[in-house]
C-alpha positions in Angstrom: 184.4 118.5 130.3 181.8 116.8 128.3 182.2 113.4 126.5 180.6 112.9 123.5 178.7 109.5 123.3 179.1 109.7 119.6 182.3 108.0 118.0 183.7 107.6 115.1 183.0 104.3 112.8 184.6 101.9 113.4 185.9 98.5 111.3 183.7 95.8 112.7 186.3 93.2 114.1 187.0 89.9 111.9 185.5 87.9 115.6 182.0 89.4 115.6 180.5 87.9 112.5 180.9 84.8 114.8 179.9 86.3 117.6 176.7 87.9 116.0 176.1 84.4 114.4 176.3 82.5 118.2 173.9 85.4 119.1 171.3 84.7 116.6 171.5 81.2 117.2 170.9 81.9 120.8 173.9 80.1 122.1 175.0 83.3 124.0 171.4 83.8 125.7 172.6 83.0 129.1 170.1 83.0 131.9 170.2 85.8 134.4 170.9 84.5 138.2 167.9 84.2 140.2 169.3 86.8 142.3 169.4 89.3 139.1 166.3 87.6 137.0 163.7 90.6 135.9 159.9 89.0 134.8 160.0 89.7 131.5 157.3 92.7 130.1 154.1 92.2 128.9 154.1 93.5 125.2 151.6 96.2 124.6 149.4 96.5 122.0 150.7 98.7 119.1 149.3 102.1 118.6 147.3 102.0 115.7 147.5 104.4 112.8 144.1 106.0 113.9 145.8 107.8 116.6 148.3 109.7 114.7 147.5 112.6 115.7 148.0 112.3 119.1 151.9 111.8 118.1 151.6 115.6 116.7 149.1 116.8 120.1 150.5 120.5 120.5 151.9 119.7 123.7 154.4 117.2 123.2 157.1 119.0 122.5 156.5 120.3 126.6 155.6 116.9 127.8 158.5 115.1 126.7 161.3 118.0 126.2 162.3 117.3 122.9 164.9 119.9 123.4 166.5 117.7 125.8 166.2 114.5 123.9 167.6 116.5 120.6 170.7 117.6 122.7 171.5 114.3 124.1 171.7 112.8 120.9 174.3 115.3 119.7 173.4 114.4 115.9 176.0 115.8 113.6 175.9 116.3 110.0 176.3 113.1 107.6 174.9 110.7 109.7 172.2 107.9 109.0 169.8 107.4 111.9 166.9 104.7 112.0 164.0 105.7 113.4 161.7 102.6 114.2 158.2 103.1 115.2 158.7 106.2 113.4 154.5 106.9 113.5 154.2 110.3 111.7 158.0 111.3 111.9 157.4 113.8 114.7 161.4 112.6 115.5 162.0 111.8 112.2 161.7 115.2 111.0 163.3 116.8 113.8 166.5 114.8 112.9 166.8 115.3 109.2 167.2 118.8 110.3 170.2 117.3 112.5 172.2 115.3 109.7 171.9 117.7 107.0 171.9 116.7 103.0 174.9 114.8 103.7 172.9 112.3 106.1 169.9 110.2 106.1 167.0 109.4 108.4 165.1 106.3 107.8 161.6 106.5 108.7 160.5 102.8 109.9 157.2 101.6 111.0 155.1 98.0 110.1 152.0 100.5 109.2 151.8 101.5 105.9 149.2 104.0 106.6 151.6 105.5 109.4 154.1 105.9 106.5 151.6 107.7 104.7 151.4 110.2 107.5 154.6 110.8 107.7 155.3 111.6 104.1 152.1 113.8 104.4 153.4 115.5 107.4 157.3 115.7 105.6 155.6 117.5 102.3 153.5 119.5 104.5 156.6 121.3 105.9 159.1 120.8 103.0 161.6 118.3 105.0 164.3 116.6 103.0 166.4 113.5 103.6 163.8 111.1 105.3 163.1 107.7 103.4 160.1 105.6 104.7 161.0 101.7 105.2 157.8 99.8 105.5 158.9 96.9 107.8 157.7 93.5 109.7 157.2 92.9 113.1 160.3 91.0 113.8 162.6 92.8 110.9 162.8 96.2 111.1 164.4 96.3 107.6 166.5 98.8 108.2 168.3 99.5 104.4 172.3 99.8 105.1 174.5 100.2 108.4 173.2 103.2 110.8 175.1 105.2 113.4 171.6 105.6 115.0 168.7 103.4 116.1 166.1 105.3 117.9 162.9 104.1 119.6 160.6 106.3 120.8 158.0 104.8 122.9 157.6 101.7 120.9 160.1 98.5 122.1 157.2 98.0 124.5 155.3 96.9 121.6 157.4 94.7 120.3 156.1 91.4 120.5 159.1 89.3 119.8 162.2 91.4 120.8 165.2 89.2 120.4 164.3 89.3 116.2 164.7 92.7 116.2 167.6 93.2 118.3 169.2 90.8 116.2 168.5 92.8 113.2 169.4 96.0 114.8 173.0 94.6 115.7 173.3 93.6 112.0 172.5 96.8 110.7 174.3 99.4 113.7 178.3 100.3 113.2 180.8 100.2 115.6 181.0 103.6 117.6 176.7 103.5 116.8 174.0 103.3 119.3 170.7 102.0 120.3 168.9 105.0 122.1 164.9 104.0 123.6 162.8 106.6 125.3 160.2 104.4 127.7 158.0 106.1 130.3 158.9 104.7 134.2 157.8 101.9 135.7 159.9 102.5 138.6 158.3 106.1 139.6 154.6 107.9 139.3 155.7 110.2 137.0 155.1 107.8 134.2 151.5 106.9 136.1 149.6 108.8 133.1 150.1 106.5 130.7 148.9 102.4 130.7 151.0 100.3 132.6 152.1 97.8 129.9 153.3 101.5 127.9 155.8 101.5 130.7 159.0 99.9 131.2 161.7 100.2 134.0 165.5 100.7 133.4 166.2 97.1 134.7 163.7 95.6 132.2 165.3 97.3 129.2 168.8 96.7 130.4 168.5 92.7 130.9 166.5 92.4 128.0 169.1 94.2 125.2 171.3 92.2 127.4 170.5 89.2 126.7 171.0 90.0 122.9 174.3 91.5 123.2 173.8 95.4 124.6 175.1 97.0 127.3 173.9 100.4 128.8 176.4 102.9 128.2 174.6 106.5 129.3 171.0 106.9 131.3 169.3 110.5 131.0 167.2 111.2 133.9 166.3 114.6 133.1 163.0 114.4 130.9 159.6 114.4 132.8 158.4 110.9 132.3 160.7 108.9 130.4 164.1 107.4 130.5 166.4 107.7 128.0 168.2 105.1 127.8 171.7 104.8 125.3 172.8 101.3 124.9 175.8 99.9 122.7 176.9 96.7 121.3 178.7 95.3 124.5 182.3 94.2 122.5 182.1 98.0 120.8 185.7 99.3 121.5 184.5 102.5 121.1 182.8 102.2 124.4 185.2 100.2 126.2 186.0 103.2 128.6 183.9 105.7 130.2 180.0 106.1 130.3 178.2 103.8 133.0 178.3 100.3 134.8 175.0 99.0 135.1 174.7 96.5 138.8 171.8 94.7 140.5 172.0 97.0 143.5 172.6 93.8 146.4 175.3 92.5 143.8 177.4 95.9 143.7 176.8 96.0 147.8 177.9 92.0 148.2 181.2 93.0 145.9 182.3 96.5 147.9 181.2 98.8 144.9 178.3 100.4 147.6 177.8 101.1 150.8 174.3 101.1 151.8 172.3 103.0 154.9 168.4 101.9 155.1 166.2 103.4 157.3 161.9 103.2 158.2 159.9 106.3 157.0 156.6 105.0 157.0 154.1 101.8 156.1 154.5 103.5 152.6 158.5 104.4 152.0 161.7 103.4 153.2 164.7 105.3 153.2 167.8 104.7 150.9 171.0 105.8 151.1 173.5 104.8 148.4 177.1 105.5 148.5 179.5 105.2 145.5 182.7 103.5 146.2 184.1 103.6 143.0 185.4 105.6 140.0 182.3 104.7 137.7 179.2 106.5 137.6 176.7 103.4 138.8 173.2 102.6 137.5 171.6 100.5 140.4 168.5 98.4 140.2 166.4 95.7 142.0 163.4 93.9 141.3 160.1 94.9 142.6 159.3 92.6 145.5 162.8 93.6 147.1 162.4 93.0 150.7 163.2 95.5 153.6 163.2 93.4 157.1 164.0 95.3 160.3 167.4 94.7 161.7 168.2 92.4 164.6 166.1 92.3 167.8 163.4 94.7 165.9 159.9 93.5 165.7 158.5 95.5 162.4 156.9 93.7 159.7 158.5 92.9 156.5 158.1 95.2 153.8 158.0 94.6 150.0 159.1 97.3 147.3 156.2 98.4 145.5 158.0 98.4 141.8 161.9 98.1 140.6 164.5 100.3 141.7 166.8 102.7 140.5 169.5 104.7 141.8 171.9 106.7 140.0 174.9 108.0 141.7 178.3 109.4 140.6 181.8 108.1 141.2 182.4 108.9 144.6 178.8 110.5 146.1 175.8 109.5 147.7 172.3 109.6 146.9 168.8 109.3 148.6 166.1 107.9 147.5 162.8 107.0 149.1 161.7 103.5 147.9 157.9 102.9 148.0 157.0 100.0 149.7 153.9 97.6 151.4 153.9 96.7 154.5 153.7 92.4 154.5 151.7 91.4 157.5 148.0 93.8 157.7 148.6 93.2 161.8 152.1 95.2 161.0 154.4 97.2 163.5 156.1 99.2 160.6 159.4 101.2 161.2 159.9 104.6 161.8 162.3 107.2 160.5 165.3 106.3 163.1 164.7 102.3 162.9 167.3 100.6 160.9 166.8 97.9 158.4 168.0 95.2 156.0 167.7 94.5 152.5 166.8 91.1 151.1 167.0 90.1 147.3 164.4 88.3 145.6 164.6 85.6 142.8 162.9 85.5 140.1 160.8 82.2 140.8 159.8 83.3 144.5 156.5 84.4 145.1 157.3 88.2 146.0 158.8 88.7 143.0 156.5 87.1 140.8 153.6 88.7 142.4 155.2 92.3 142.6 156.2 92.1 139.0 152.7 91.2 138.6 151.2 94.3 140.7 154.3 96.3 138.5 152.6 95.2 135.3 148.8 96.0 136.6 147.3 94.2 134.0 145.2 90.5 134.4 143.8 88.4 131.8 139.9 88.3 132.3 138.7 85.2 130.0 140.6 83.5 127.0 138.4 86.0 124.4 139.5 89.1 126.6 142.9 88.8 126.6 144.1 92.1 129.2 142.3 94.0 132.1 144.0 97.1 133.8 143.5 97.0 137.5 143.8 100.1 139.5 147.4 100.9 140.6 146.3 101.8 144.6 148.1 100.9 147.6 145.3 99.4 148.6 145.0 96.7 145.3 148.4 96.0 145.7 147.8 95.4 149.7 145.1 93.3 148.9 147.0 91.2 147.3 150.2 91.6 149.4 148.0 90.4 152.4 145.6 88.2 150.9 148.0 85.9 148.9 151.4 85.7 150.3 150.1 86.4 153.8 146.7 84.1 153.8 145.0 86.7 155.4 141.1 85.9 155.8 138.6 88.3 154.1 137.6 89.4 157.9 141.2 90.7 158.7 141.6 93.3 156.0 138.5 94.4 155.1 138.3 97.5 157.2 141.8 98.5 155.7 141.2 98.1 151.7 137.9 100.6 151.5 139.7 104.0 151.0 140.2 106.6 148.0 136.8 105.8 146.4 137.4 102.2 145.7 135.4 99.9 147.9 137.5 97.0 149.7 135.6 94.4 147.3 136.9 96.0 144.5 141.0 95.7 146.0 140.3 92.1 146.8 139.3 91.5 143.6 141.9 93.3 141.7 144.4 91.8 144.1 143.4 88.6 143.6 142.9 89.0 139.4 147.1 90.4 139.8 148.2 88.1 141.6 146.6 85.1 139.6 148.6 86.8 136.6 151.8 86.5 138.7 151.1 82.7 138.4 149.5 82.0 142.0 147.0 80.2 143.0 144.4 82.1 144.5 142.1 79.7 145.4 144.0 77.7 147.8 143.9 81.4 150.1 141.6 81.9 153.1 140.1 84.5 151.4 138.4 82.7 148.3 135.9 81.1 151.1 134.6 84.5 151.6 134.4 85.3 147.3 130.0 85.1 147.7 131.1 88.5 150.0 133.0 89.9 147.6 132.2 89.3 144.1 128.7 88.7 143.8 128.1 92.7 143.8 130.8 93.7 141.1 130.1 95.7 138.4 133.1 95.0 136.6 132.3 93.2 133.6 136.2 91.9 133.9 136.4 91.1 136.9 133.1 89.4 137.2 134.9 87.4 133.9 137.5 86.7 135.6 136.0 85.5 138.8 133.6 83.3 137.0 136.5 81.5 135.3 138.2 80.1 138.5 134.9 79.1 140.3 134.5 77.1 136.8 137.8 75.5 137.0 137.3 74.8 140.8 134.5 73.1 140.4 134.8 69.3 142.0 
């Protein structure tokens, strides 16, 4: 049988006005362990009102199943939903429908000209019960307690989360929830869309962690996106049922899973989970994650590619193939019957900073240009795999980075514009003696930028 993520409201317990005031005072921010520390996302820019349309494209209903999303949320009559980032009310609208005359949807967005859309759009086709809330970047103003606070491909944009969370715990009831549609970071299937538009499951998670959330259901059944349901994390209404969220080497250190890894190629590497519990178990790991071949084996090291996630319920198994970079360029990788181990990463070591890095495919070309896209490839994120953490020299690799269209200057260049976001120091590498090679010939205003700005600051 089916259990309803929506509850009834509940009184808010005399302790959590305390508890909500340690919160905003950050007293309750605790650090993640370096073992379970996620690099936190780069905010993207906010859509601007000028693209509206493309919030209404014909298609949309397709590309992200609406249907799907609708049905998930199992709106009922008389309930009052926030919106936020509402755009044109292309949600909005679809959930007045839900709540009825008894409920309300407010409409929220910091663009007054998106409001204006939306009320044009709500006219348009004679929809009732949505109120447009004009709000800040760090107060979503939402009027009067909710049971619903939706965000549909916006929290990426959000420069400053922790204000907003804070107001959207003041503002959601007991029994309520936070519900965010993101497209993947962890997969390709989210690949269309500009990596700082993306977010994986273990960003989201720590983040509305930190400010008092806890995941409570994960849909994995829309094309692209997540769906992800959180709650207020001392909510009674949630205190049985829906989903344990673990770093995946935690749950395996404390018996929760059993784990089978296995070589596929230089690209993948074979995972096999296996639930030992009763709960149905959200795993993750941070990209950088290291796969090292088992005792007396002589393959390289690999690295994962981007975070993990595996879902599996109480009692199964599941596979999943993990994409991955082989470490050394002079590599020996596995194949499909060689066993190997898994490693975790902290936060401050240079695999994970530089795969969060390669994750978040974006560099900062010059202090007046203030992001760059580089070209999500293998063979960038090899460059800079080999280049930085390896010290290979510009002679080794070359042969190997010049495939799919993009000349091997053009990976070491990107590789070494990522990995200088990730907080390295490129320069100190083998293969910044051989930079006349590679960048004189550019024709990437960005990276030529960029480039020119650390042969300035290495000047003696």
């Amino acid at each position: 049988m089916k259990t309803s993520l929506y509850r009834p409201r509940m009184p808010r317990p005399p302790a959590t006005a305390a508890l909500l005031r340690a919160i905003m005072a950050g007293l309750l921010l605790v650090p993640a362990s370096p073992a379970n520390a996620q690099q936190a996302q780069v905010p993207a820019e906010p859509m601007s009102y000028l693209g509206g349309q493309w919030l209404e494209r014909d298609d949309r209903d397709r590309q992200e199943r609406s249907d799907r999303v609708l049905a998930h949320l199992e709106l009922a009559p008389g309930m009052r939903v926030a919106d936020l980032g509402t755009g044109t009310g292309f949600y909005a609208r679809r959930f007045a429908a839900k709540v009825g005359a008894d409920g309300v949807v407010y409409g929220i967005d910091i663009q007054p000209e998106m409001l204006a859309l939306l009320e044009q759009k709500t006219a348009e086709e004679g929809v009732k019960g949505i109120v447009p809330v004009l709000s800040t970047p760090n107060d979503p103003k939402i009027p009067g307690p909710v049971d619903l606070v939706f965000l549909a491909d916006v929290y990426h944009e959000i420069a400053e989360p922790l204000p907003v969370q804070q107001h959207v715990r003041e503002a959601l009831e007991y029994g309520g929830r936070v519900v965010l549609l993101e497209y993947r970071a962890e997969d390709e299937t989210g690949d269309g869309i500009k990596p700082d538009h993306r977010m994986s499951v273990r960003q989201v998670v720590q983040e509305w962690g930190r400010a008092g959330f806890r995941l409570v259901e994960l849909h994995t059944d829309l094309p692209s996106q997540h769906m992800i349901v959180l709650a207020q994390d001392d909510d009674p209404a949630f205190a049985e049922g829906g989903v344990q969220h673990h770093d995946l080497l935690e749950a395996r250190a404390a018996g929760r899973v059993g784990l089978e890894i296995s070589g596929d190629s230089e690209t993948e590497v074979r995972l096999r989970v296996r639930n030992l519990t009763r709960d149905r178990l959200v795993l993750t790991a941070a990209a950088g994650t290291r796969f090292v071949g088992g005792p007396g084996t002589t393959q390289t090291e690999m690295l994962a590619r981007r975070d993990l996630l595996v879902v599996v319920r109480e009692g199964r198994s599941e596979e999943i193939d993990v994409a991955v970079i082989p470490r050394r360029w002079d590599r020996k990788t596995p194949g499909g019957r060689d066993s190997l181990e898994i490693r975790a990463v902290g936060a401050d070591d240079p695999e994970a900073r530089l795969m969060a890095a390669v994750q978040g495919g974006m560099f900062k070309p010059s202090p007046t240009v203030p992001r760059a896209y580089a070209p999500q490839t293998p063979e960038v994120e090899r460059a800079a795999v080999w280049m930085v953490l390896e010290d290979a020299a510009w002679a080794n690799v070359r042969d190997d980075l010049g495939v799919r269209g993009l000349p091997a200057e053009y990976a070491a260049a990107f590789g070494l514009a990522l990995a200088s976001e990730g907080g390295l120091d490129v320069t100190s590498r083998p293969v910044w003696l051989s930079r006349a090679e590679i960048f004189p010939g550019l024709q990437s205003e960005e990276l030529r930028r960029w480039a020119l700005g650390w042969m300035i600051r290495r000047r003696p």
